[in-house]
C-alpha positions in Angstrom: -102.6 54.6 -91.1 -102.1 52.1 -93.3 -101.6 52.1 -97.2 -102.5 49.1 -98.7 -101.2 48.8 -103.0 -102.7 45.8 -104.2 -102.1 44.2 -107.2 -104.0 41.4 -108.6 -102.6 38.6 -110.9 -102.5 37.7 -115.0 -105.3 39.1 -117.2 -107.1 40.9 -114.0 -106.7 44.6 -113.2 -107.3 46.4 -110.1 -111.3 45.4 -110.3 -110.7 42.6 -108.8 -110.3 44.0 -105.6 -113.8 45.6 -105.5 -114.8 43.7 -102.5 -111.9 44.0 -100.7 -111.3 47.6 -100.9 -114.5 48.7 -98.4 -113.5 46.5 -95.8 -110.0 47.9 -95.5 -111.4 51.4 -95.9 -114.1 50.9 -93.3 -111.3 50.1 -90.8 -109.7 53.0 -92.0 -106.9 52.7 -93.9 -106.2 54.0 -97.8 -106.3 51.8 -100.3 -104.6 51.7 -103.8 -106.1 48.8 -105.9 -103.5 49.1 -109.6 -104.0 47.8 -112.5 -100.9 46.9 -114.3 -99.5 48.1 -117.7 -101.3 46.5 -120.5 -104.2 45.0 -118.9 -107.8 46.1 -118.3 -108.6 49.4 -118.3 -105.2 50.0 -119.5 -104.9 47.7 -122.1 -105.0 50.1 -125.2 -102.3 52.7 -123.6 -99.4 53.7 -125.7 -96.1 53.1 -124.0 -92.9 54.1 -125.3 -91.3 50.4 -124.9 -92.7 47.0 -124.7 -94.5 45.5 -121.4 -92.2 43.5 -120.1 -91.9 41.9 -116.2 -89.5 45.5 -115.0 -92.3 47.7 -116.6 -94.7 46.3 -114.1 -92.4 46.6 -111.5 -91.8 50.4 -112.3 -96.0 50.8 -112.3 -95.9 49.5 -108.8 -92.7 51.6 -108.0 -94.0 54.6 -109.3 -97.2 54.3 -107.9 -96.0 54.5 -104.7 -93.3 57.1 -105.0 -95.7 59.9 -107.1 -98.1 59.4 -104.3 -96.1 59.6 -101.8 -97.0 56.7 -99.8 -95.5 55.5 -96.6 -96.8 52.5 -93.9 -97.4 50.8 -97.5 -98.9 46.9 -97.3 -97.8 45.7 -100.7 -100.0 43.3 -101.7 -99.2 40.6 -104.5 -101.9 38.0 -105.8 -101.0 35.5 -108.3 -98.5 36.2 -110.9 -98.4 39.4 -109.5 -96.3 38.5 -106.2 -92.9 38.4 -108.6 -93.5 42.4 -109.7 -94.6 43.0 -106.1 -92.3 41.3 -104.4 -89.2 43.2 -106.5 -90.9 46.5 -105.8 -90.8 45.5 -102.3 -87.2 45.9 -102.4 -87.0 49.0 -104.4 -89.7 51.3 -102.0 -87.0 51.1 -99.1 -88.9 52.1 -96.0 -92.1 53.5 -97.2 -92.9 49.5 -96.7 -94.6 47.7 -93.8 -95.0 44.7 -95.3 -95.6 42.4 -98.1 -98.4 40.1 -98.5 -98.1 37.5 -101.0 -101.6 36.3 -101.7 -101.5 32.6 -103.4 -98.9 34.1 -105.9 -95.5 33.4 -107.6 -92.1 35.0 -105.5 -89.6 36.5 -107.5 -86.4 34.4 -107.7 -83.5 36.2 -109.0 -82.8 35.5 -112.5 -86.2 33.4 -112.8 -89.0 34.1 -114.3 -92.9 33.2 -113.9 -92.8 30.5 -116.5 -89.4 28.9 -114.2 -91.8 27.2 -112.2 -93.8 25.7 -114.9 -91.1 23.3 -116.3 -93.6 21.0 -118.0 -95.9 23.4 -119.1 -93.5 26.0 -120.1 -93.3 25.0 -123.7 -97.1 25.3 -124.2 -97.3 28.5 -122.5 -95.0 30.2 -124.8 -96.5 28.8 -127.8 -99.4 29.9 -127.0 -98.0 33.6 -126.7 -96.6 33.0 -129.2 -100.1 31.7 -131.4 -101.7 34.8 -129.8 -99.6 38.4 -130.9 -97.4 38.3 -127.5 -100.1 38.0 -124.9 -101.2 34.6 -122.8 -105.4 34.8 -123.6 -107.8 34.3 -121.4 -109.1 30.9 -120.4 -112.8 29.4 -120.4 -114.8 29.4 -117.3 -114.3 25.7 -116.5 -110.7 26.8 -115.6 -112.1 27.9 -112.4 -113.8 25.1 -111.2 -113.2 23.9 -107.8 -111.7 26.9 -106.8 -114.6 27.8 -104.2 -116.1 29.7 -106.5 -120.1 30.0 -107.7 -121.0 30.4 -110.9 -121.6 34.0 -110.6 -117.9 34.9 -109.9 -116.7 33.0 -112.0 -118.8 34.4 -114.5 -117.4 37.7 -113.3 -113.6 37.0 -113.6 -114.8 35.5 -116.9 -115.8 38.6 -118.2 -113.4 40.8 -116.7 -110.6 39.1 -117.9 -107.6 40.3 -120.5 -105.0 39.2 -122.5 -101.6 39.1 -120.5 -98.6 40.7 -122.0 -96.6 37.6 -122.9 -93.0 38.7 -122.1 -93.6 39.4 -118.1 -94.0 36.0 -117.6 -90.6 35.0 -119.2 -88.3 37.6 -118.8 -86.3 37.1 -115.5 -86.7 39.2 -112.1 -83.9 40.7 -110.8 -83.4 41.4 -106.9 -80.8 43.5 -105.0 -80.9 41.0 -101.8 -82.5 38.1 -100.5 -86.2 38.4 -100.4 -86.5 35.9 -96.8 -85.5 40.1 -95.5 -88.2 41.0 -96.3 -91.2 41.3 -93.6 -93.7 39.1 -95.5 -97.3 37.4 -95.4 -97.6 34.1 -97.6 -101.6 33.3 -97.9 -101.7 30.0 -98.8 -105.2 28.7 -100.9 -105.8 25.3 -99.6 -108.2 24.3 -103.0 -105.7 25.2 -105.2 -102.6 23.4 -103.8 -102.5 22.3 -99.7 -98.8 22.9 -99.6 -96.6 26.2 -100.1 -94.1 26.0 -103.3 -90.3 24.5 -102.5 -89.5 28.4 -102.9 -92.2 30.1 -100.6 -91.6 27.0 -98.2 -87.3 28.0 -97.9 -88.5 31.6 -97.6 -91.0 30.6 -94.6 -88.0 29.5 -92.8 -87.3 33.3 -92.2 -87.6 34.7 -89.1 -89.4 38.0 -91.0 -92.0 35.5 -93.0 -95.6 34.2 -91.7 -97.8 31.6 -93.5 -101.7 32.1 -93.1 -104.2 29.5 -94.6 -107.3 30.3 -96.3 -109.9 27.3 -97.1 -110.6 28.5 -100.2 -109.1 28.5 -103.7 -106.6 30.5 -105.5 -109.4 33.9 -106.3 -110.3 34.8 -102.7 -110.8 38.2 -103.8 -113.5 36.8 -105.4 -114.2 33.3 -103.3 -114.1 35.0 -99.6 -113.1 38.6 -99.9 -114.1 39.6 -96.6 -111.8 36.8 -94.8 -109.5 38.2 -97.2 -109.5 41.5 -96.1 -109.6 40.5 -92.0 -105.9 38.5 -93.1 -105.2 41.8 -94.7 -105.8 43.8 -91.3 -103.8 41.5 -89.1 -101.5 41.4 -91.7 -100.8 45.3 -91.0 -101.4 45.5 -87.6 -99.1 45.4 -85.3 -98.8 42.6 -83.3 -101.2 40.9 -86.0 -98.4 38.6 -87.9 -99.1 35.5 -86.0 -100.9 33.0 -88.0 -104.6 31.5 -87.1 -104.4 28.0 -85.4 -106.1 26.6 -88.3 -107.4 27.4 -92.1 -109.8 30.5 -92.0 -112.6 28.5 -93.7 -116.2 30.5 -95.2 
């Protein structure tokens, strides 16, 4: 039996994965949907140090290791795939796999704002401007993304502040992540082609790419294709990918 951990991107907790979660169940499998230090519903906790990029891969780490988990899917959306992937490392073999949905991958020494290089400058001013968190964005943001109005009203509303410093303090891996066994889900509306890093790393033996015809929220956008990519994902035998983009 499988145990999925998935971890959604900036300003979302583990709501996000509300539609995902009873698919994977229904087929059987736990599910550990986490919401990251200093978002969401834990957005007012007291820690005893700032939230930085290694605090969120500890939360992902330790959820894992106080429950015990083995056969674990790690699964990283967005921002999220650079704490994931790092925790991917530090789990050993309680992991299966990782499945990188749309997101960032951890580069050693890098951090999430390393592969904004023209808009790195306004992003940190605008931590900066806002108390040490990246705020939340207007629903136009989200347009053609796949997503109706609804949903996007949804994310809208659901939506945090992100603690600034994860997304410029530098990851930090023990070996080279193409190891790894690994999923990239790639979101056609958002951008058709894989970063110059997820595209090395798809060189790898151990690495599959899988295309959805959607845009970068398919939580949201198609979270029952989702989910089925999810499932094959973790089954074995099920890391070929589709002869085309799984479309609506």
């Amino acid at each position: 039996m499988t145990r999925f951990v998935l971890v959604a991107g900036a300003r979302l907790g583990s709501w996000a994965w509300d539609e995902v979660v009873p698919d994977l169940r229904a087929a059987g499998h736990h599910t550990h949907a986490l919401t990251l230090s200093g978002l969401a519903d834990r957005r007012h906790e007291r820690l005893d140090a700032p939230i930085g990029q290694q605090t969120h891969v500890r939360d992902i780490v330790d959820a894992v290791e106080r429950l015990d988990l083995r056969d674990v899917v790690l699964v990283g959306h967005s921002y999220s795939g650079i704490p994931v992937g790092q925790a991917a490392e530090r789990i050993g073999d309680r992991l299966t796999r990782v499945v990188f949905v749309d997101s960032n991958v951890p580069v050693d020494g890098g951090s999430f704002l390393s592969a904004w290089p023209e808009g790195r400058a306004e992003v940190e001013a605008s931590i900066a401007e806002n108390g040490g968190f990246w705020p939340v964005v207007a629903a136009d943001q989200y347009d053609g993304q796949g997503l109706t109005d609804e949903q996007i009203a949804r994310i809208v509303s659901g939506t945090t502040p992100h603690p600034g410093a994860t997304l410029t303090e530098p990851a930090r891996l023990d070996g080279p992540l193409d190891d790894l066994p690994a999923t990239y889900v790639k979101c056609l509306l958002d951008w058709p082609e894989p970063s110059p890093d997820v595209a090395e790393l798809l060189k790898s033996e151990h690495w599959r790419l899988v295309e959805m015809d959607t845009g970068h929220w398919p939580m949201f956008s198609q979270p029952h294709e989702l989910a089925r990519i999810l499932l094959r994902a973790a089954a074995a035998g099920g890391e070929q990918p589709p002869e085309q983009p799984l479309g609506q």
